[in-house]
N, C-alpha and C positions, 0 to 999 in steps of 0.2 A: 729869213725863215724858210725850212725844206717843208714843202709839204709832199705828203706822198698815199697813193692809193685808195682816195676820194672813192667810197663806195655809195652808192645810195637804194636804199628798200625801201620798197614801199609798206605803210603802213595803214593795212584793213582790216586786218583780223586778229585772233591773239594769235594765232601761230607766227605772224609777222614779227609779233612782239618776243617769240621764244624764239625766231630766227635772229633775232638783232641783239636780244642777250649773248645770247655764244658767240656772233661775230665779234662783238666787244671785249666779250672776254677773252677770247682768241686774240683781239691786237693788244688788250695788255698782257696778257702774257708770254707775248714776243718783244713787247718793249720793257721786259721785267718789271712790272708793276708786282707788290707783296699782293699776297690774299686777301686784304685787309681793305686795300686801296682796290685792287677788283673787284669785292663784293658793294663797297661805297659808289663804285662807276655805275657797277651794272644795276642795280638799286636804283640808281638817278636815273638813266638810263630808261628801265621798266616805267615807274612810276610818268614822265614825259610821253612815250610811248603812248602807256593808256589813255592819260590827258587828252594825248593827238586822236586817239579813238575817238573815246567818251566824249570829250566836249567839244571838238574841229571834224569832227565825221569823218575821220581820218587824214593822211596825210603822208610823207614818206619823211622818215631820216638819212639823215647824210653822214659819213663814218671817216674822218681824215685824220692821220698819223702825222705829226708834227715833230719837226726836228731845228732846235735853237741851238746852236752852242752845246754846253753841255747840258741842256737840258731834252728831253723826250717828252712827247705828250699824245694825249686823244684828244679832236675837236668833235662834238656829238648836234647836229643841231636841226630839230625836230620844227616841221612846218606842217601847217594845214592850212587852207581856206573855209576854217569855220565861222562863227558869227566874232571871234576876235572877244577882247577881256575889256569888260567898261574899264574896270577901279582894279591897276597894276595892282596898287598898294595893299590892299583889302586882301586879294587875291594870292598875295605872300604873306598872311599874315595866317602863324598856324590856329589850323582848326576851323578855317573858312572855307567851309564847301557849296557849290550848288549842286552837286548828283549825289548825299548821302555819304561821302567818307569820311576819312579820316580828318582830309583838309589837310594833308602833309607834303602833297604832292612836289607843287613848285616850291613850295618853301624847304622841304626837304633836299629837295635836289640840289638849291641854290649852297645851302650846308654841306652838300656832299663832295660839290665839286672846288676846283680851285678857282672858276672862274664861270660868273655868269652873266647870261645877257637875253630878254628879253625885249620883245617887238610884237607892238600886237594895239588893232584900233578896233573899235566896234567896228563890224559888216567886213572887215578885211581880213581874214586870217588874224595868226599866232607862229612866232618863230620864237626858238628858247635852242640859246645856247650854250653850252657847259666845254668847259676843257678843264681837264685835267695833266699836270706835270709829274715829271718824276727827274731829280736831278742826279747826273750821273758824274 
């Protein structure tokens, strides 16, 4: 697998969060993602982001362009050194919040993307990872 153009932002503020929308959207639609599949990215995308905010006190993501065969993708993957997620399980299950939302978050995104992957211990950080394909 080619990987290419590993970017990584930092993530403090919401502005961070409207910088890393558009870079996203920007790599898929250079690697021809529809609209459909960019709005589902960037979506996962935001929602992780704020995560990384709100409950890791921030943290940066990492932006890498994958290339398999005939396949093209985005690897997205959001860390912090927060207090970390006691109960994975609980935690992906919609409509479980602890700061008042919706509860869609991680569970949303795990839905949005083609591929997910979380790490995360009490008192050690959260890494969440999502990739998305597009077969060409």
């Amino acid at each position: 697998m080619d990987e290419r153009g590993k970017l990584t932002l930092p993530l403090q503020s919401d502005e961070d969060v409207v910088r890393l929308r558009k870079l996203v959207r920007d790599h898929l639609i250079r690697l021809g993602f529809s609209l459909v599949e960019q709005t589902k990215m960037v979506t996962a995308a935001s929602e992780l982001a704020r995560n990384t905010l709100r409950y890791g006190g921030g943290g940066e993501a990492h932006v890498v362009e994958m290339h398999n065969g005939s396949k093209r993708g985005i690897r997205l993957v959001f860390s912090d050194q927060g207090p970390g997620i006691d109960n994975i399980e609980l935690a992906l299950t919609d409509g479980y919040t602890t700061g008042g939302g919706l509860g869609l978050g991680l569970s949303g995104a795990k839905r949005l993307a083609d591929e997910f992957d979380i790490r995360t211990a009490p008192g050690a950080g959260t890494e969440v990872t999502i990739i998305k394909w597009k077969m060409f």
